[in-house]
C-alpha positions in Angstrom: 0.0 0.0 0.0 1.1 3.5 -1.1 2.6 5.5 2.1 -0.3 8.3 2.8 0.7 12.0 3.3 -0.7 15.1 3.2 0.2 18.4 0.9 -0.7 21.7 0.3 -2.6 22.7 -2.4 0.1 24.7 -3.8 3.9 23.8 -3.8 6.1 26.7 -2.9 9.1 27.1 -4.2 12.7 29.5 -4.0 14.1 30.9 -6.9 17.8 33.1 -6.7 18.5 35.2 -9.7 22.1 35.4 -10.1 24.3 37.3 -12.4 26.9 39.9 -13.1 25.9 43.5 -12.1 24.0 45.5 -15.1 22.6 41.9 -16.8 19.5 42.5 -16.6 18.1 40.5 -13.7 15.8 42.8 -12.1 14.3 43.7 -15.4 13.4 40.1 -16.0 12.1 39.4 -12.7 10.2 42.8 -13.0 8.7 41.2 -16.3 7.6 38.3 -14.8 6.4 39.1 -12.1 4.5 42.5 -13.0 4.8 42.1 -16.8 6.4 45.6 -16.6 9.9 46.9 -18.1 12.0 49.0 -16.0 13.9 52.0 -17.7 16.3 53.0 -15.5 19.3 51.2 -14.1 19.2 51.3 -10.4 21.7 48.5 -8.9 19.8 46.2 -6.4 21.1 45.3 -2.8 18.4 42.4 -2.6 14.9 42.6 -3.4 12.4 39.5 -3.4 9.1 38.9 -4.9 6.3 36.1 -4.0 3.8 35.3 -6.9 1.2 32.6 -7.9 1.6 30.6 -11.1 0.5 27.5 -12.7 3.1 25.1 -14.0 1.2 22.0 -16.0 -1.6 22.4 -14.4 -0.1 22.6 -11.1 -0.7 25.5 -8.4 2.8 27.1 -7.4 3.4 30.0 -5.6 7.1 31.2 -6.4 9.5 33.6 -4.3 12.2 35.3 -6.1 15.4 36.6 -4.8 16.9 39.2 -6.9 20.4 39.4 -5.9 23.1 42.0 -6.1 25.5 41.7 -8.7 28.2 44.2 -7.6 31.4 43.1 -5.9 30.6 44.2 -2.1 27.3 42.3 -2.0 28.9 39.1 -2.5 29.7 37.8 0.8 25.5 37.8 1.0 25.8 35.0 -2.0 26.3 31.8 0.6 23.4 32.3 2.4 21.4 33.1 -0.9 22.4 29.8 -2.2 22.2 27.9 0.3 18.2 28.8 0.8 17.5 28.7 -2.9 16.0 25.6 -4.4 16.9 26.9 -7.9 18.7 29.7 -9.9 18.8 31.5 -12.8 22.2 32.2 -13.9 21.8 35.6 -15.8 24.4 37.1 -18.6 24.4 39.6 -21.0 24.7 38.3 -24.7 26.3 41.9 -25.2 29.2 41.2 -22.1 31.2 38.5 -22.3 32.7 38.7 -18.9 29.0 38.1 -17.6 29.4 35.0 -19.0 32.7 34.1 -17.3 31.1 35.0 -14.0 29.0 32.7 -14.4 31.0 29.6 -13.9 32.2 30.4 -10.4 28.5 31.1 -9.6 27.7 27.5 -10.8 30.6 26.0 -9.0 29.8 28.1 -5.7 26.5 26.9 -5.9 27.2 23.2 -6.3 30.1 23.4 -3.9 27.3 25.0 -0.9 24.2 22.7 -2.1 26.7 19.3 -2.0 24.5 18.0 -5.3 25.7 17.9 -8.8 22.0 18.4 -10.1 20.7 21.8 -8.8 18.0 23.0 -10.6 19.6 25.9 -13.0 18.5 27.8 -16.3 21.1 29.8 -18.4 19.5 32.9 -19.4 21.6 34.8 -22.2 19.4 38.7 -21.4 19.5 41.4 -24.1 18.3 39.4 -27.0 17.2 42.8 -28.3 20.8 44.0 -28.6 21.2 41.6 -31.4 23.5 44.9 -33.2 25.9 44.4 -30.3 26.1 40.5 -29.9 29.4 39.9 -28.2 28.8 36.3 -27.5 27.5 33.7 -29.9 24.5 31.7 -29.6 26.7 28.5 -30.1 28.6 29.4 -27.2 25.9 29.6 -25.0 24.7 26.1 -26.1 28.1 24.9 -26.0 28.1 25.9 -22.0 24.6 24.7 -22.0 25.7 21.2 -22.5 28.6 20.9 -20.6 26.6 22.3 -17.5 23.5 19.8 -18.2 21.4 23.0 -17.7 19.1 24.7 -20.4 19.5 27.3 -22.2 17.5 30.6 -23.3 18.1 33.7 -24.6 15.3 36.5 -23.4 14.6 39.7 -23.7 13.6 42.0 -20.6 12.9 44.8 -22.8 10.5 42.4 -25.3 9.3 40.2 -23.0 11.1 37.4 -25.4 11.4 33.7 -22.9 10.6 35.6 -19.9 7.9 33.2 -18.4 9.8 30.5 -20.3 13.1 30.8 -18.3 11.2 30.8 -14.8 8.6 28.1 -15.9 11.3 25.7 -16.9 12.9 26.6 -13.8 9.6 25.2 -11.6 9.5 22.1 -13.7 13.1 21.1 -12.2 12.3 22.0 -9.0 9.0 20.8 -8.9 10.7 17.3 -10.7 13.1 17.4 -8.0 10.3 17.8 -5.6 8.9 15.1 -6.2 11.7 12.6 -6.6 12.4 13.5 -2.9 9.1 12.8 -1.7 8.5 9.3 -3.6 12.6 8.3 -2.5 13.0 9.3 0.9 10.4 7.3 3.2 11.2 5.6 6.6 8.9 3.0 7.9 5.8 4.4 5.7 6.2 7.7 6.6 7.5 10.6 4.5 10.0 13.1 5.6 10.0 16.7 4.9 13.4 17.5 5.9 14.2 18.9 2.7 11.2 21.7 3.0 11.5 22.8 6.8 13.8 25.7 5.9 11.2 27.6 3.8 9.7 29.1 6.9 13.3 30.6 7.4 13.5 31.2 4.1 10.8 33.5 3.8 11.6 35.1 7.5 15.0 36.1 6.2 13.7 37.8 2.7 11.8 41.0 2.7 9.0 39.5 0.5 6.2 41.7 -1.5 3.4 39.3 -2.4 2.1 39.8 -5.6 -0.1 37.1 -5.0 -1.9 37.4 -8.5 -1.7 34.4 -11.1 0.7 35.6 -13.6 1.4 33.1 -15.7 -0.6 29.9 -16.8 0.7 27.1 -18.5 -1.4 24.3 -19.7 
């Protein structure tokens, strides 16, 4: 007989945005979340969103960390990682040292999480800027494949793979999710060891709850 357990209706789930300074990440959360574009480049200490979405039918309600990207913010990054259950790794198709960062993100990430399969999503921003394309498409598939971690190129400005990049995103986690709650059972009973630090989680971030359902996909 099948273990019994009880769940919420909707799966909540942590998403860090991670990137160089000036990427774009901000603008794409801001997209997402209020289907807005933002102008002005104001650098971000930490700001964090909570919204509703459905991912294959499937009730989520999503918090979003967006993360500094300048230099003195980055002692901040452990504790941002290690409360995130998946991350966008953000570069400008226009910077090509945006890209590099990425890599040590990626490895700082799998180094604090201890796990080889983090739920990630290369986002290549600025798709608009295709006049001042710095860094091939190829390449970004190329890193795509090494890392075992999709791959899009979006547009803040356009609204080009915005829902795409955070809806792929869910499906990992929400995969992962799952795997963890049909593998880890003791004596019938299912542990949620795995989930107990959202509470934390959500104490630590200064959340604004858009609690609207922004994006549906069926």
């Amino acid at each position: 007989m099948a273990p019994r357990y009880h769940m919420s209706a909707s799966r909540e789930l942590h998403v860090v945005v991670l990137g160089a300074g000036g990427v774009g990440k901000s603008c794409l959360t801001a997209q997402f979340v209020h289907n807005e574009w933002i102008e002005s480049y104001d650098p971000t200490i930490e700001d964090s969103y909570r919204t509703q979405l459905q991912v294959d039918g499937r009730p989520v309600v999503l918090e979003i960390l967006d993360t500094a990207g300048t230099e003195q913010f980055v002692a901040m990054r452990d504790l941002y990682m290690k409360a995130g259950q998946g991350f966008l790794l953000v570069f400008s198709i226009t910077s090509p040292s945006s890209l590099t960062e990425l890599a040590g993100l990626r490895d700082e990430i799998i180094r604090i999480k201890d796990d080889e399969n983090v739920p990630m999503v290369i986002v290549g921003n600025k798709a608009d800027l295709e006049e001042t394309r710095l860094i091939p498409r190829a390449k970004g598939f190329s890193i795509s494949q090494k890392w075992g971690a999709p791959y899009y190129e979006a547009s803040a400005r356009t609204r080009t793979n915005v829902d795409e990049v955070f809806v792929d995103l869910c499906r990992q986690m929400l995969r992962k999710d799952d795997d963890y709650l049909t593998t880890d059972v003791d004596d019938g009973v299912f542990k949620f060891d795995a989930l107990r630090g959202s509470n934390k989680f959500r104490r630590r971030w200064r959340t604004r709850d858009h609690s609207h359902q922004r994006c549906a996909i069926l």
